[in-house]
C-alpha positions in Angstrom: 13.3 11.5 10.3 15.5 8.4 11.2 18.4 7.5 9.2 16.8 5.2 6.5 17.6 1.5 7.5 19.0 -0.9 4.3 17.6 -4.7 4.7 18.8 -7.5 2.9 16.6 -10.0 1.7 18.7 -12.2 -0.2 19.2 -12.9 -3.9 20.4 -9.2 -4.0 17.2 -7.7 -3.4 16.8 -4.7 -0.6 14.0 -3.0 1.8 14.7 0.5 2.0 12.9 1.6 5.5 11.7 5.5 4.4 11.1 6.0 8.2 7.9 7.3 7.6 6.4 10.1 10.0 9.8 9.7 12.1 9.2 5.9 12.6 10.6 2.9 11.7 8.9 -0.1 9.9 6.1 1.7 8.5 6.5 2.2 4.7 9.0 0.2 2.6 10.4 0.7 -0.8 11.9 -2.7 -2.4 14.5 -2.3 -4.8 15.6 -5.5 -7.5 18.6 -6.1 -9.6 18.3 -6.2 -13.2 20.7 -7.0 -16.1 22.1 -3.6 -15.9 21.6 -1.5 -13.2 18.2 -1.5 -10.5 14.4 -1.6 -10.3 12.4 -0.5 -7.4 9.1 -0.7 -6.4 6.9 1.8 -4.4 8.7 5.5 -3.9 6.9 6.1 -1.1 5.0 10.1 -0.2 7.1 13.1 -1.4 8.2 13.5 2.4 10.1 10.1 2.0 12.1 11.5 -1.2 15.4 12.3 0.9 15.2 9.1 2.6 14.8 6.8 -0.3 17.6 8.6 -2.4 20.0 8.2 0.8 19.0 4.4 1.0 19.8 3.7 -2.0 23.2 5.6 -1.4 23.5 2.7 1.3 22.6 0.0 -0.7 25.8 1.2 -2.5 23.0 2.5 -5.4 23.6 5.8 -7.3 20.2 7.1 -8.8 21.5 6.8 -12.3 21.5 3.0 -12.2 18.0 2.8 -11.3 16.4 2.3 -14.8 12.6 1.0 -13.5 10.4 2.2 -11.1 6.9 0.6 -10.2 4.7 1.5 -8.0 1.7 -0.9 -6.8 -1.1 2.3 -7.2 -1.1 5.8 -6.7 -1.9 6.4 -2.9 0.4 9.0 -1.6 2.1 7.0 1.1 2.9 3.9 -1.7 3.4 6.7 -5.2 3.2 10.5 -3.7 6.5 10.7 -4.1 7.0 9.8 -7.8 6.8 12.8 -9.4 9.8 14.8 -6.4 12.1 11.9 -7.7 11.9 11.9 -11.3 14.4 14.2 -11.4 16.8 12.5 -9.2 16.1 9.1 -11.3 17.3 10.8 -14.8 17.4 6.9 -16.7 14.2 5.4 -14.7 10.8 5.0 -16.8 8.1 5.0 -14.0 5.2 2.1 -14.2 1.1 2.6 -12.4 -1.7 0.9 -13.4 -3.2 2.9 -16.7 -6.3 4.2 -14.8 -3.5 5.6 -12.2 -1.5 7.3 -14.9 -3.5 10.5 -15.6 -3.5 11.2 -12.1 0.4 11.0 -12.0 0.4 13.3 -14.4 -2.0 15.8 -13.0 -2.3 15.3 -9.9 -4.4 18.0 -8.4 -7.3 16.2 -8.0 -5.5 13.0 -6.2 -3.5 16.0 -3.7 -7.4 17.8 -3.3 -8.9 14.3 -1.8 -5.9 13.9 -0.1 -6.2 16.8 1.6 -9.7 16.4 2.2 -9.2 13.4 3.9 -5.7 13.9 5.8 -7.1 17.4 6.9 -4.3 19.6 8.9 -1.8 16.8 8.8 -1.1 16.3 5.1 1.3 18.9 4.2 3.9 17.8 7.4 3.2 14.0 6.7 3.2 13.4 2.9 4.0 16.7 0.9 2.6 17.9 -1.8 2.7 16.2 -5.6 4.7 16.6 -8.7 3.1 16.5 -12.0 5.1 14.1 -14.1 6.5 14.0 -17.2 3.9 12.2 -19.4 6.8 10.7 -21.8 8.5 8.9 -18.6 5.7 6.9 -17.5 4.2 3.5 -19.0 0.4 2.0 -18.4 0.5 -0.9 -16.7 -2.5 -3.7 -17.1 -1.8 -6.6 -15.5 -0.4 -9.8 -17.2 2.9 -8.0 -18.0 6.6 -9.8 -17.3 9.4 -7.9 -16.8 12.9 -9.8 -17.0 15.7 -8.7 -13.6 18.8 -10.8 -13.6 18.1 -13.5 -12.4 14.3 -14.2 -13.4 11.3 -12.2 -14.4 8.6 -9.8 -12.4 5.4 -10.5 -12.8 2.5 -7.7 -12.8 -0.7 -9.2 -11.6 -4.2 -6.8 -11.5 -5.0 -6.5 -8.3 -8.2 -4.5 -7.3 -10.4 -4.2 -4.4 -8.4 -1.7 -2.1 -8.5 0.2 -5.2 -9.2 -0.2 -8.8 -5.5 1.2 -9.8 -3.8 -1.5 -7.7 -1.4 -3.9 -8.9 0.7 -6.6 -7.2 4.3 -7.5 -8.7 5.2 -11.4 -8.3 9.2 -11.7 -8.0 9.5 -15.3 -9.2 13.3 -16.0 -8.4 12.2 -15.1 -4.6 8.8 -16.3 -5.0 8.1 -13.4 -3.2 4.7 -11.1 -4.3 5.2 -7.5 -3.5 2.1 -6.8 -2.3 0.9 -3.1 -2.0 -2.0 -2.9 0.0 -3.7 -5.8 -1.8 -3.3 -8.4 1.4 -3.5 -5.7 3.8 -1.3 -3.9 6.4 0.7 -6.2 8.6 4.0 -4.3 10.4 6.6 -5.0 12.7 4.9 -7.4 16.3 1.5 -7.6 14.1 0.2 -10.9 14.5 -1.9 -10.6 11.3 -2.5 -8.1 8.4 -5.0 -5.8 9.4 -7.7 -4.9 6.7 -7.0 -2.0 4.5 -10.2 -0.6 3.4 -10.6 2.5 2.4 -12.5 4.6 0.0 -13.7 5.8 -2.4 -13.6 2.5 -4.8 -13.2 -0.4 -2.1 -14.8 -3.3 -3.7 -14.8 -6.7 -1.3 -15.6 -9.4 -4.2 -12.8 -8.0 -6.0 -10.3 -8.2 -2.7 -11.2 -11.5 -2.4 -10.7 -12.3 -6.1 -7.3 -10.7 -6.1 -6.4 -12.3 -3.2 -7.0 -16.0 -4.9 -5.3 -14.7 -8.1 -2.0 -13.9 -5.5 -2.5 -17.3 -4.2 -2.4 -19.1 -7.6 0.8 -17.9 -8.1 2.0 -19.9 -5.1 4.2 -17.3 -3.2 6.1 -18.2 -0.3 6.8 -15.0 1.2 4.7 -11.5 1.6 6.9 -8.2 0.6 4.1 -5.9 2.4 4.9 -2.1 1.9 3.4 -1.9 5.2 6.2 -3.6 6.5 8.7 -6.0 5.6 9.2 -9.4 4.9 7.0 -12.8 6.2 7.9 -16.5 5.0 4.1 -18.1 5.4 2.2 -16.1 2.3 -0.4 -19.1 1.9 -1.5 -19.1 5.1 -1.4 -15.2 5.4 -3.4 -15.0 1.9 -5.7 -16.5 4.0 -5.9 -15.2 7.3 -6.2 -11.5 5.5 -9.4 -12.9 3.6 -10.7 -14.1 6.9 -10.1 -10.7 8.7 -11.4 -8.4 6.0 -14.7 -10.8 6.2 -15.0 -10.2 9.9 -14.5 -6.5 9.8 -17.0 -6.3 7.0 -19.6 -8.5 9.1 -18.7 -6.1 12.1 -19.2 -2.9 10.5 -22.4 -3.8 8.4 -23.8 -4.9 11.8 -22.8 -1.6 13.7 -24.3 0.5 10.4 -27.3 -1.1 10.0 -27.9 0.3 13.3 -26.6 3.8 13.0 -25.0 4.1 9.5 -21.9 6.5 10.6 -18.5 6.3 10.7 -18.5 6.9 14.2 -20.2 3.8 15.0 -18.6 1.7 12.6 -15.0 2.7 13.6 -16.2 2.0 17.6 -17.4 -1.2 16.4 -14.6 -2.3 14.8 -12.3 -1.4 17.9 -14.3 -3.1 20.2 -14.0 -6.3 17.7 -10.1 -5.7 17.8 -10.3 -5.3 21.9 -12.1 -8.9 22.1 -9.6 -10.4 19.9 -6.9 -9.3 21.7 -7.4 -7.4 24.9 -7.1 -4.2 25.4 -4.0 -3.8 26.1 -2.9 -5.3 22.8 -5.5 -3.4 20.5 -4.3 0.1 22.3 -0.5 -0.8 21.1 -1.9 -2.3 17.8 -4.0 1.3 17.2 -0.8 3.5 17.9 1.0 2.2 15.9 -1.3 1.2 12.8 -3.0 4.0 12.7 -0.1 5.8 11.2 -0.9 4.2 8.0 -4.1 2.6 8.0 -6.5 3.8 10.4 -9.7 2.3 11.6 -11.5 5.7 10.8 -10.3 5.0 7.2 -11.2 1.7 7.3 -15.0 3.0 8.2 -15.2 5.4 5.8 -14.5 3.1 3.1 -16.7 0.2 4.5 -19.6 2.8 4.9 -19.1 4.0 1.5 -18.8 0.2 0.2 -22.3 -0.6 1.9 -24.0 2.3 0.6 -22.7 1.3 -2.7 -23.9 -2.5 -2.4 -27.3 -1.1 -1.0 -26.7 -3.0 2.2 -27.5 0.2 4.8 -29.4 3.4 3.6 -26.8 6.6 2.1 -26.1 9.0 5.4 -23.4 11.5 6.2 -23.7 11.1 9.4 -19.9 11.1 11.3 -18.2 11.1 7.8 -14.5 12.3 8.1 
């Protein structure tokens, strides 16, 4: 794993690259100042717990000063590795969206679908989970403010990529951290690509979460997946647009042959004719580290069969 790379974003804030799966740019955690001592926001998967510690070691950090930590929902790669640092972070009360919580705290169902749907990979990529301490970790809603120094964090409800998701607006930035609510846009991306997996991938409430980020009139992104972009109006917006197409794409693919298979070759081919091939090839070996089109299928296939929109199959599921 790479040495984990400190970014400064101004206004004493930080991007801790956890150089996921060896690489650079893939999965951020953001750390914040407060009155006394830090906040930080996403831990990343259990496999990331080395790096984060030593990042915040070069953010000039010790884990004793970090007194909050939130994550945006309970995926591994954004709050598997919660419970492996709760013991490094002895003065940090740990934040998820209440319907999250349980899960933190037992997590052997969230590890069992993770390994069902990671397969042979899991246990080198993310690592396996920590129960944690019930008495260390708060329920989060939506609609709560937390003050930093220089300003308040803002916790907005966020579902659609899942039902435990929640966004944090940082208002003395006006920068909204944003999960995987507004998708996955890394490093030479020229948009956020969808993020739509299963099992609870809901498109009216995307949508809706994405015009609740909007009203809070952010100008700048904080993606987990990766980094920092200025134009967070006009990206709200292009996301909405790309999840649309990608949901016209695949219904149109499954109502033909209602499989992941032909839904995830549907979706490529889409990608190919919007940028070339050459393009969507790079694109693909890169995203699909964290977000890949298989995913994407699964949970658009799932989302259809849901809505009634194709007939229930199990044909090509992963």
């Amino acid at each position: 794993m790479p040495a984990p790379e400190v970014h400064e974003l101004g206004r004493d804030r930080r991007l801790i690259d956890l150089g996921f799966r060896g690489t650079s740019g893939l999965i951020g955690s953001y750390v914040l100042p407060l009155e006394e001592g830090w906040a930080i926001v996403e831990t990343g998967p259990t496999r990331c717990r080395e790096a984060l510690l030593h990042g915040l070691g070069v953010a000039g950090i010790e884990p004793r000063e970090v007194r909050q930590v939130f994550v945006t929902h309970i995926h591994l790669d954004h709050a598997g590795g919660a419970g492996a640092v709760e013991g490094d972070l002895p003065n940090a009360v740990f934040y998820a969206h209440e319907s999250g919580v349980a899960h933190l705290v037992n997590p052997a169902k969230l590890e069992a679908s993770a390994r069902r749907a990671w397969g042979a990979v899991y246990d080198q990529i993310l690592g396996p989970l920590v129960p944690m301490d019930p008495q260390r970790i708060r329920p989060l809603h939506g609609g709560e403010v937390f003050p930093l120094k220089d300003g308040d964090l803002k916790v907005l409800a966020t579902p659609g990529h899942a039902r435990h998701h929640v966004s944090f607006f940082d208002a003395p930035s006006a920068a909204m951290l944003t999960g995987d609510s507004a998708g996955v846009r890394l490093p030479g991306s020229d948009r956020a690509r969808p993020a739509v997996p299963p099992p609870d991938l809901d498109l009216d409430q995307l949508f809706a979460s994405l015009r609740a980020m909007a009203a809070m009139d952010p100008h700048r992104l904080w993606y987990t997946h990766f980094g920092s972009y200025p134009d967070a109006m006009e990206d709200l917006r292009t996301y909405r647009d790309s999840v649309q197409e990608w949901a016209d794409v695949g219904l149109a693919a499954a109502r033909h042959d209602p499989s992941v298979d032909a839904i995830s070759r549907a979706l490529r081919e889409h990608e190919i004719g919007r940028m070339g091939a050459d393009a969507a090839r790079r694109s693909d070996a890169i995203e699909d580290l964290v977000s890949g089109v298989e995913m994407a299928a699964m949970g658009l296939l799932r989302y259809y069969e849901v809505k009634g929109l194709v007939r229930a199959s199990t044909k090509g599921r992963v």
